[in-house]
C-alpha positions, 0 to 999 in steps of 0.5 A: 436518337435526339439527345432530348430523347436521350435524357429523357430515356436516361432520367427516366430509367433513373428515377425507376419506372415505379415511382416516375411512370407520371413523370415518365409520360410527361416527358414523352410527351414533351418530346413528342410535342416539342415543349418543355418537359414540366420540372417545377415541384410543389414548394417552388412552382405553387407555395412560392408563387402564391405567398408572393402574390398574396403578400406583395402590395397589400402586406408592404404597403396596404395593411396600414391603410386598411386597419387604419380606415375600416379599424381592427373588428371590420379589419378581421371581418373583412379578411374572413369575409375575403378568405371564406370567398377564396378559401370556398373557391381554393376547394373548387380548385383542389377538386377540379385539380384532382380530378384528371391531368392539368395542361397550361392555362390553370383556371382557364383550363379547369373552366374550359375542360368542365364548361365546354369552348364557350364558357371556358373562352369567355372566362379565360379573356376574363382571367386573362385580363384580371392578371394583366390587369394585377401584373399593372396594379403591382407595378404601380406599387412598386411604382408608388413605393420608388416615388415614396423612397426616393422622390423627396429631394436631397438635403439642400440641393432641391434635386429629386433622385426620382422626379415626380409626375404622372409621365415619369411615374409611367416611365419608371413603371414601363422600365419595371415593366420591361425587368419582369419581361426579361425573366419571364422571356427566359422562361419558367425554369428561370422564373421560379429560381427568381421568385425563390429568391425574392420568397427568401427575401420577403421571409427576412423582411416579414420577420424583421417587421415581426421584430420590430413591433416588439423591439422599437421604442416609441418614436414619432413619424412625420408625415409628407400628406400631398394635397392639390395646393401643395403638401402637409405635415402631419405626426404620426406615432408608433406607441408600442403596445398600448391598449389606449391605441389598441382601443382607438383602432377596434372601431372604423375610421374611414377617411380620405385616402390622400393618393386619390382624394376619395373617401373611403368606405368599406367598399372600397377599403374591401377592394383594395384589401381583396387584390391580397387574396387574389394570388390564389391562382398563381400556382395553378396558372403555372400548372404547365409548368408543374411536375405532378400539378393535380398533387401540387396544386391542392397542397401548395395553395391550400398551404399558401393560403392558410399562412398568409391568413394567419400572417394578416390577422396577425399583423392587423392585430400588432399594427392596432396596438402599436399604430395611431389612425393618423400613421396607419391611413397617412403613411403607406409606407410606415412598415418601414419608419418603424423597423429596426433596418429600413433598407430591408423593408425597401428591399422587400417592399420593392422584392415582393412587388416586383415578384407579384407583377412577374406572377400575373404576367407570367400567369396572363401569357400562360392562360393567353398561350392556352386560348391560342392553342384551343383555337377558340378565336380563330386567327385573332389569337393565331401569332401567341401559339408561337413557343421558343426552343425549350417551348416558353410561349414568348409571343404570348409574353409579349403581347400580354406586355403590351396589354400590361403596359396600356394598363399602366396609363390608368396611373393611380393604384387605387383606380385599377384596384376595384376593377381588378378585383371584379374580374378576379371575384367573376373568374373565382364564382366561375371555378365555382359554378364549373365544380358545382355543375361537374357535382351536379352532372353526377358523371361516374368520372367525376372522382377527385381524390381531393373529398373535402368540399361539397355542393353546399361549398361550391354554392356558397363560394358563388353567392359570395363572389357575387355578393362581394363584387356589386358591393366593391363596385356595381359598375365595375361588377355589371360592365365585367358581366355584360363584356362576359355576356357578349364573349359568351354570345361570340363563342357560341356563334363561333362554334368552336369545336372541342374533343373536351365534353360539355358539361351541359350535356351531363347535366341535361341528362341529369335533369332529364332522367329526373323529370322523365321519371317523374312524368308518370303515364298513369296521371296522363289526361286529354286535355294536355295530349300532344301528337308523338311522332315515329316516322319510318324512313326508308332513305331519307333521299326520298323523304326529306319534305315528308320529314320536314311535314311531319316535324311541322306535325308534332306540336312540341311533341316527341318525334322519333325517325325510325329505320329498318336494316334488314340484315341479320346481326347473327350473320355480321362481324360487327352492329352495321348501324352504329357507322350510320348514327352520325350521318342520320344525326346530322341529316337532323341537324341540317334540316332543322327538325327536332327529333330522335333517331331510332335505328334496328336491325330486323329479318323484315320491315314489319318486325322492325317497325314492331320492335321501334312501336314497342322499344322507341321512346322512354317512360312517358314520352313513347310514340302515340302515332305512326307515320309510313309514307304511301305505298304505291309505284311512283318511282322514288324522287331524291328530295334531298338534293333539292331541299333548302337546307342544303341547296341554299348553303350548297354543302354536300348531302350526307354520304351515309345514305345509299342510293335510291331505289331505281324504279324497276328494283323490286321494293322491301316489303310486301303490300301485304306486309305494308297493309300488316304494319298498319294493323299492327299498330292499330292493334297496338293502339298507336294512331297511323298516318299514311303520306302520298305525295308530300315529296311533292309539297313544295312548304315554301312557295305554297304558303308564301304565295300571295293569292286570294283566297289565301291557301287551304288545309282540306279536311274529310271526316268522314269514311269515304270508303263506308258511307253508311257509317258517317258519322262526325263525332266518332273517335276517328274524325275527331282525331283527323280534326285535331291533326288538322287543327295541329298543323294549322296552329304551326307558325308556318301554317298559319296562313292557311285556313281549315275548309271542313266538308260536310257530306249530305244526301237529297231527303235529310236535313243538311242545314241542321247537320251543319249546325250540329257540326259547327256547334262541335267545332264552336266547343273543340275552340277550332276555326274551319270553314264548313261546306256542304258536298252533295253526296248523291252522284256517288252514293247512287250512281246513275241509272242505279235502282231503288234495289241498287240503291239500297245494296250500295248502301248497305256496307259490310264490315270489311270493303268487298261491296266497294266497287272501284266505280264507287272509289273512283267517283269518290275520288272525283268527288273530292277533286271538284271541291277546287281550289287545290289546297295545300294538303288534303287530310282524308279518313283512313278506314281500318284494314279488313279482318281478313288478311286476304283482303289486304292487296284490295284494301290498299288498292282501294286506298290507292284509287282513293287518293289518285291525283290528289297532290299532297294527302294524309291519311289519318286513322285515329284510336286516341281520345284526343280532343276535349271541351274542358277547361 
């Protein structure tokens, strides 16, 4: 056994397997995946790191600054504007922590986890930035603050212990730089007992400076004020407790801050104070690092916060009533002229800066190893995967190093100090939204055991963040939006896969449910009627074209593809459709359609269609229209392998599907069951379709060819099969009408044009009948082009009789009379109406009441539609056309 398996066993049996069993699997994983197990608690690994970044720049050497510009009220404004924002986002946080295991990558992993690849990626370059972009801003405190302390030249020798420039500010900024990659190279372990350290530290020095408001006497600070034509000296005053400074302070000063030259305004007063509450994250990002992270973070960072708002409330007070404006807005570093031991506040100074930069760089190279790991960037972040022995992700410490370090030539604190703060404030809104959408998906596994935050918190920490941010800085705030717009449009056409849950799929479903419950088939009206399709398929290796036309059929309405097994489930040990969901799903995805599948289990094909007629669908979006493919004994075409969608990227077809057919197998069901299947849905009152030869319709090349006239859509409203009963007007014909006119409104069909055919005998008054038609066509808002078919070669055949005559003509209910002589002609009839069209929709009479008759019917049918290419036979029961506006 390896000794790390060893010592983890040992530890483990130690501490007893009652109260360590999470401390337990985490060590087991640890030495299953090679990393380091977590060791850090909650004081060291999430209070600690937390004060220290929220403390640091803004506490030593910016709250003068602050109350000195925006006075003591704005001051006091401001933080509880700053930590209402924060205060709403550390809720999120809790939550989100609470709800399920943490890995590394804290706000990057909470985003991630709950928004799915695409948000989460976008957001953690995001978050990766904003703490490169703090860990730069830190260090050119420190940088700012070195230069303060030791850049004046000794007394009477004019040398400068640090000299002063912008090339060797960067320097001594590259060489802090350099000290905080050491120990974050180290590792966490060594990290966090550096940070406690410097948390020790920064304790004294903040109750050294508590002290010193009340135990220094009044003195006079003179002021070094650099300008571009040299420097100045200005006086400024410590008074002690005065309520005369106290009352010069309460209002708003704003002045021009000397560093930059700039004036300020609350804005911009606001940015810089804000980088004082954007430490919230610290422990978080350490959260692979944590032993129990959903115990410690809500805890710690809750904790953490509260201190330091009490902390800076009250030190604005004290400098308020001590302080003139002149110390306050001219001298960043007057915490130190006024305390009782100087050096201490140096060291602090210096101590809680440097930590706060090892925070954010430590924090960056976490949420950089975490995005590598994801593999959402492929290859481009492939090298920060790499991990040391005891597993600190080194390659991630560096180059987030590197970035650091190219930020550090911005030069100036104040400059890098909005931009930071918009990244900060996009990333806090961005936690928000992910608590907020999980509360809204309404998922039962959303369960955090922290309770204390709501939707209304979540809404408000968004309106905040944003509100907050075009205030500090609109450019900085639309450029950091746009450069998240372009991340989020990258990962989608990635595509990245995850194992992690999308959160738009739960709210999706949550709307969904909602509106379907609301969509209430009572208030249903014609006007607003659409076509909802449930194509049967047998094998889809035979249909895919018939698929695809059906898909170009169902304007924006429901389409469900409905299969049959015929095997009996009393009979198996497990449900054999659930294996060929994927496979049906992904024949979906890949031919583009939009639609449902539907699969059952059925003693035969009949009960299977009755039970998809009765079951598909939900509330009001159920299937009105029944699509089979024809039956006859054309030998089954693999459709499949030739369609576009796979011969054009050359991907295999899916291998769920058996098969074809071969032409001497016998088929599934009966003509008799075939013909029983569209009684059945006629008797439900669902209309039917019946598609001969569509595998034959090649959409492509039909209606991109470039010939004159340009390309057809057939239409025969009438009953070819009952001449007697022709009529335009009656249910049926006006729906044929309608599915004609559907297809011709689809984008690519929209070349084609509808040629309705008008059927007339010798004796009657076709020119008025045509009016009538186009008067009704003219009302519908449907264009076609009306001709005119003489209908006497058929109805009298030649050499028929008066007698004959008037018996053709005079049809029964049912086809007996129908002689095949009679179906044949008509079959002539309608191939003489040249040139060929793209598809041909005839009428499809209703099955014979005699079920007897049902092998005739079809046969009939079949002799109908012989030779004619792509045809569809429409029987229609649905009222579906109206003149209303």
């Amino acid at each position: 056994m390896a000794s790390s398996e060893r010592s983890a066993l040992l530890t483990y049996r130690l501490c007893g397997a009652s109260g360590e069993e999470e401390r337990g699997r985490e060590r087991g994983r640890a030495v299953a995946t090679g990393t380091a197990p977590r060791k850090l608690p909650t004081f060291l690994g999430v209070v600690v790191p937390t004060l220290l970044s929220m403390f640091s720049v803004v506490l030593f050497l910016r709250l003068g600054f602050v109350v000195g510009h925006a006075g003591l009220y704005q001051a006091l404004a401001m933080f509880a504007v700053a930590y209402f924002i924060i205060g709403m986002t550390v809720l999120s946080v809790c939550a989100i922590a609470t709800n399920g295991a943490l890995d590394a990558g804290g706000a990057y992993y909470m985003i991630s986890r709950a928004l799915g690849p695409e948000f989460g990626g976008s957001i953690g370059i995001m978050f990766f930035l904003a703490n490169v972009c703090g860990s730069a801003l830190y260090v050119l405190g420190l940088v700012e603050a070195l230069v303060d302390s030791f850049g004046i030249p000794l007394v009477g020798t004019g040398i400068h212990v640090l000299p002063q420039s912008y090339w060797y500010e960067l320097l001594y900024g590259t060489v802090l730089l350099a000290l905080c990659l050491l120990v974050c190279l180290v590792g966490a372990s060594i990290y966090a007992k550096a940070t406690f350290l410097i948390f020790l530290i920064v304790a004294g020095v903040l109750g050294t400076i508590l002290v010193s408001f009340f135990a220094v006497r009044p003195l006079g600070v003179p002021i070094h004020v650099p300008h571009l034509n040299g420097s100045s000296t200005e006086n400024g005053n410590f008074t002690g407790f005065s309520l005369a400074t106290l009352q010069d302070n309460l209002g708003g000063g704003y002045g021009v801050d000397y560093t930059t030259g700039q004036r300020m305004s609350f804005s911009s007063v606001f940015a810089v104070m804000f980088n004082g509450c954007t430490g919230i994250m610290a422990g978080s990002n350490m959260s692979g690092d944590l032993k129990r992270p959903s115990y410690s973070i809500p805890r710690g960072t809750i904790s953490a916060v509260l201190f330091t708002y009490l902390v800076y409330n009250l030190l604005a007070f004290l400098m308020c009533a001590t302080c003139n404006r002149i110390l306050l807005q001219k001298d960043y570093g007057f915490l130190r002229d006024i305390s009782i031991f100087p050096p201490l506040v140096t060291v602090g100074i210096y101590a809680a800066t440097l930590s706060a930069a090892m925070s954010n760089l430590i924090g960056a190279s976490r949420i950089l190893y975490a995005l590598a790991r994801d593999d959402l960037f492929g290859r481009a972040l492939a090298l920060a995967k790499k991990t040391s022995a005891n597993g600190n992700p080194v390659m991630a410490v560096i180059l987030s190093w590197l970035v650091v370090q190219l930020v550090l030539f911005s030069g100036k604190l104040n400059t890098i100090a909005g931009v930071v703060t918009t990244f900060f404030l996009l990333v806090y809104a961005t936690v928000n939204l992910a608590c907020l959408a999980l509360e809204w998906a309404s998922a039962p596994n959303f369960r955090p055991t922290f309770r204390y935050f709501t939707w209304h918190t979540c809404l408000l920490g968004i309106a905040g963040c944003c509100v907050m941010m075009f205030l500090i800085s609109p450019v900085s705030a639309t450029a950091s939006l746009g450069f998240l717009l372009l991340l989020l449009l990258t990962l989608h056409y990635l595509s990245p896969s995850s194992t992690w849950g999308y959160i738009s799929q739960a709210l999706i479903f949550h709307q969904v449910r909602k509106y379907l419950l609301m969509l209430d088939v009572r208030k249903d009206h014609v006007k607003f009627w659409r076509p909802q399709m449930l194509l049967m398929v047998q094998n889809p290796r035979g249909s895919a074209r018939l698929i695809d036309f059906v898909n170009d059929l169902k304007k924006s309405g429901l389409y469900v593809l409905g299969h049959v097994e015929l095997q009996d489930l009393d009979m198996l040990p497990s449900d054999p459709l659930q294996p060929q969901q994927d496979s049906w799903l992904s024949l979906v995805d890949k031919l583009n359609v939009k639609a449902f599948v539907s699969l059952t289990l059925a003693p035969s094909v009949r009960h299977g269609v009755r039970q998809l007629l009765f079951t598909s669908g939900l509330g009001g979006m159920r299937p009105n229209t029944l699509v089979l493919g024809f039956y006859d004994d054309a030998a089954p075409q693999d459709g499949l392998a030739q369609h576009p969608a796979f011969t054009s990227t050359r991907e295999e077809i899916p291998l769920g599907f058996p098969p074809l057919r071969a032409p001497a197998a016998p088929k599934l069901l009966s003509a008799r069951e075939y013909v029983g299947i569209v009684a059945d849905a006629l008797k439900m009152l669902r209309n039917v379709l019946l598609a001969r030869q569509l595998e034959s319709l090649d959409k492509a090349q039909e209606l991109r060819r470039a010939a004159s006239p340009p390309p057809a859509i057939h239409v025969w409203p009438v009953n070819l099969l009952r001449p007697d009963s022709a009529r335009y007007a009656d249910t049926c014909s006006l729906f044929l009408l309608q599915m004609a006119c559907v297809l011709n409104m689809t984008r690519a069909w929209r070349r084609t044009r509808l040629r309705l055919f008008l059927c007339v005998e010798a004796g009657t008054m076709p020119h008025a009948q045509e009016e009538k038609l186009r008067q009704l066509l003219k009302d519908l808002r449907i264009q076609a082009q009306i001709q005119l078919v003489p209908w006497d070669a058929v109805a009298r055949p030649a050499g028929a009789t008066e007698e004959e005559e008037e018996e053709t003509m005079n049809f029964p209910a049912n086809t007996t009379q129908v002689s095949d002589e009679y179906v044949c002609a008509a079959n002539r009839l309608i191939l003489e109406q040249g040139p060929a069209p793209v598809v041909r929709f005839l009428y499809l009479p209703r099955p014979p009441a005699d079920t007897s008759l049902y092998p005739l019917y079809l046969h009939q049918l079949e002799l109908l539609t012989r030779g004619l290419g792509p045809t569809v036979l429409v029987h229609g029961v649905s009222a579906v056309t109206s003149t209303q506006l």
